[in-house]
C-alpha positions in Angstrom: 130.9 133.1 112.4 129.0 130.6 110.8 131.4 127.4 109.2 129.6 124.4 107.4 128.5 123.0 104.1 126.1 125.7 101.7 124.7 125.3 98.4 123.8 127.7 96.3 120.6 126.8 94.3 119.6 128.0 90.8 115.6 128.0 91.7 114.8 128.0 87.9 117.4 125.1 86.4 117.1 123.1 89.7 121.0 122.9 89.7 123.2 123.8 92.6 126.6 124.2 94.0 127.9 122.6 96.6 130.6 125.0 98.8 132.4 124.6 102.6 133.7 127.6 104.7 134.8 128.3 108.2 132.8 131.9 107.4 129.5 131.2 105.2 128.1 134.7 105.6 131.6 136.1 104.3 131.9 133.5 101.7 128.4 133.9 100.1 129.6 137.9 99.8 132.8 136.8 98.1 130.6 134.5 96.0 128.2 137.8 94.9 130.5 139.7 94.6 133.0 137.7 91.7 129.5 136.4 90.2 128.4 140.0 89.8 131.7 141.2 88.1 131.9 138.3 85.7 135.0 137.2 87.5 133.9 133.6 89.5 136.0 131.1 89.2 133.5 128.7 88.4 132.3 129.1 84.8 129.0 126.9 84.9 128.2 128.9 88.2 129.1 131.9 86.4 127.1 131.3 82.8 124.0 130.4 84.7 124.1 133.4 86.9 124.9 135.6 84.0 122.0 133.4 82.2 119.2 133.2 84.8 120.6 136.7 87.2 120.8 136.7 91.1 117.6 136.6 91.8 117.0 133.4 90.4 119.7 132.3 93.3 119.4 131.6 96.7 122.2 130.3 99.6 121.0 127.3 101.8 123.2 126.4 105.1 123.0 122.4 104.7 124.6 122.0 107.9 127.2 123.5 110.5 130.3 121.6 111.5 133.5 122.2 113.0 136.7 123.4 110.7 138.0 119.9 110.8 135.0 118.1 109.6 134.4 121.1 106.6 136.0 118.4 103.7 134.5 115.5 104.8 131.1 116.7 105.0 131.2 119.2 101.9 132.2 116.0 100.0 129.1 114.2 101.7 127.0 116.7 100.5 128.3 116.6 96.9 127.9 112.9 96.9 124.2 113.3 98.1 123.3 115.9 95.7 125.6 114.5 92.5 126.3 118.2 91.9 129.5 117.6 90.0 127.2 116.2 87.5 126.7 118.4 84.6 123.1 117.4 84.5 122.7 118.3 87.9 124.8 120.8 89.2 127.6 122.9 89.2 130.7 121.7 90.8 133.7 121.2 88.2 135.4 118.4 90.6 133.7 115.6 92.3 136.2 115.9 95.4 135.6 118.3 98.2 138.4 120.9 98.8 140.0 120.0 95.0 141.8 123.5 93.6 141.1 124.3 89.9 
């Protein structure tokens, strides 16, 4: 198992998405899997992937950490990247580990 901090980068807008999880592998799955049904969570994630299609996509490990350092880096990185900015990226909330 791989836990950390991933983004997933839209190579032709430039924009990305900013993610945590104690399982990236399984998590980038669950992540192909709604996009490709229409079903994510995440509608700007899910317009430009409808928009642009998966190959236009690719899933970067930023960095590994322990579980209990997942938040705290995650918000790091979307901080770093301002990827809750519209302009930018495509997180909805500007604070890691926030539910819809």
């Amino acid at each position: 198992m791989i836990s950390g901090v991933y983004l997933i980068f839209n190579m032709i807008a430039g924009k990305c998405y900013i993610g945590s999880s104690i399982n990236i592998p399984k998590r980038q799955k669950e992540h192909r899997y709604e996009l490709s049904k229409n079903k994510h969570r995440n509608g700007r994630l899910q317009n430009a992937w409808n928009k642009y299609g998966e190959e236009a996509f690719m899933l970067i490990v930023l960095e590994n950490c322990e579980q209990d350092k997942l938040i705290e880096r995650e918000q790091f990185w979307i901080d770093g990247f301002d990827s809750c900015n519209r302009d930018i990226g495509y997180n909805l909330l500007p604070t890691a580990g926030s539910n819809y």
